[in-house]
N, C-alpha and C positions, 0 to 999 in steps of 0.2 A: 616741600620736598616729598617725593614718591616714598610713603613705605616698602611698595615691591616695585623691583626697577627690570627691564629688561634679562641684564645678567644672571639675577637670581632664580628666573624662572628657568632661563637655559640651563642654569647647573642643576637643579633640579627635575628636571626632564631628562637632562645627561642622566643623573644619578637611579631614573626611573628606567631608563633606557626607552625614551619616547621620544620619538623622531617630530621636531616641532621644526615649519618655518618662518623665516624672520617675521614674516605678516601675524601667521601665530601666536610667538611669542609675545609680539609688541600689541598684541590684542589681550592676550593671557594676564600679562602682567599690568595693561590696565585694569581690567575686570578685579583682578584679584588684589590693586592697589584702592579701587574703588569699594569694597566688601571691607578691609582695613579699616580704612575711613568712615565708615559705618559703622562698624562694631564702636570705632573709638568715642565717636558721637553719641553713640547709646552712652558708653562708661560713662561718660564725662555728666550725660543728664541725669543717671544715676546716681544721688548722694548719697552722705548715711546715713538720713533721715529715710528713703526709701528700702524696705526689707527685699531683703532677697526672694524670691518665691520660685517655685517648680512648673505652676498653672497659674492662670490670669482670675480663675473662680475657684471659692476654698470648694473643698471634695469633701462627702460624707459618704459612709457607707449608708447604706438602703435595708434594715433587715424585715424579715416576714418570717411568719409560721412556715417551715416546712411541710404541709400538708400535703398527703398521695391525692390525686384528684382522681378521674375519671381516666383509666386506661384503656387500652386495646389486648383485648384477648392474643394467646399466641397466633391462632386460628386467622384471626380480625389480621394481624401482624403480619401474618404471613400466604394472606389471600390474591393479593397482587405481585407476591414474589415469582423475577421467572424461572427459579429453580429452588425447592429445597428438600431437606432430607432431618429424620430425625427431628421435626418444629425447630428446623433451625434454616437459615438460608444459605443458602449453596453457589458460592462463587468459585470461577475458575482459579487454580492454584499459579502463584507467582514467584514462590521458590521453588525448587526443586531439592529432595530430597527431606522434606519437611512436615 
């Protein structure tokens, strides 16, 4: 028996207001009975021997020294800019009154 049947997509498209036709529909609600079926087949291989996880590989953070490295001067920074003002860069403005 169909999890999703014909019907319940129609009401549900009604309820979205989405204009579906029968071809549609009866394509919709296979797809979407066929995605059912799937999920249920995962649960089912899933027991309670198997834990629940978030990601397929455990995650660790990565930490390092914060160390300053080797920078660019403001100069070095702002030698390729095509406008600035005050060693700062100069872009046109996007608000108004601001």
């Amino acid at each position: 028996m169909s999890a999703i049947n014909r019907e319940q997509v129609g009401h549900l498209a009604e309820l979205a207001r989405i204009e579906m036709s029968d071809e549609e529909l009866a394509r919709v609600a296979g797809e979407l009975d066929l995605i059912v079926e799937s999920v249920a087949s995962v649960s089912q291989a899933a027991g309670d021997d198997v834990p629940a996880t978030s990601h397929p590989l455990p995650l660790h953070n990565v930490f390092r020294e914060d160390v300053v490295g080797e920078t660019l001067t403001q100069e070095e920074a702002l030698s390729n800019a095509p406008d600035s003002q005050d060693g700062k860069f100069r872009v046109p403005a996007i608000l108004d009154g601001e």
